[in-house]
N, C-alpha and C positions, 0 to 999 in steps of 0.2 A: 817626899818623893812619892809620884803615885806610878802606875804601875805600866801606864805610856809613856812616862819620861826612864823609867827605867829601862823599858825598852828599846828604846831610842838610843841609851844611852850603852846600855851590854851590847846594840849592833854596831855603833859608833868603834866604841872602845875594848870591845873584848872583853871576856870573863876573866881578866886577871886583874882585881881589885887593887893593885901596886899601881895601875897605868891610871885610873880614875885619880878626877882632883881628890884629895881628901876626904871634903866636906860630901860632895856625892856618893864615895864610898863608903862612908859611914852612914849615908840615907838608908844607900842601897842593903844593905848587912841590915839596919833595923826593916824596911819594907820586905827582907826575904824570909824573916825570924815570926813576922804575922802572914804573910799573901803566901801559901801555897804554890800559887801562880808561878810568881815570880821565883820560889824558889825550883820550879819545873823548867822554867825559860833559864835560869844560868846554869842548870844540870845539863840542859842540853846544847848549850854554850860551850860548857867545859867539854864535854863529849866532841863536840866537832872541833877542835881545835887542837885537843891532844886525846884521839880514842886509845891510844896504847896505853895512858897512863889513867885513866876512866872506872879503872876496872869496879871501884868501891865509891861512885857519885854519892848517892844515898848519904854516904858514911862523912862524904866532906861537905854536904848540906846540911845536917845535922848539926857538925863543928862549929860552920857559921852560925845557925841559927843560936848554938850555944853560947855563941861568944858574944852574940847580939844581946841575949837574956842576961846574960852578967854585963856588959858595957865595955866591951872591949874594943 
């Protein structure tokens, strides 16, 4: 996955990786673990969708990123 189809894809579908087919979700989790970018665009995904629950983004981009590093 590159970083305009993920795009496309978190404005499509939303920042909650349950609603993605699978196999996308699991792109998107390893393209967020290397691109920066991308893990900026679903911080601020998350942020607009649920800002009351937000409050530690940082902290659940890092999770993913960590969970991409082992293969989860």
């Amino acid at each position: 996955m590159d970083l305009p189809e993920f795009r496309r894809l978190l404005a499509a579908l939303g920042p909650d990786l349950a609603d993605w087919p699978a196999d996308a979700a699991d792109e998107a989790v390893v393209l967020m673990a290397g691109e920066p970018q991308a893990q900026d665009l679903f911080a601020r995904a998350v942020a607009e969708t649920a800002p009351d629950e937000t409050a530690d983004i940082p902290a659940l981009v890092d999770r993913i990123v960590e969970q991409a590093r082992r293969g989860e």
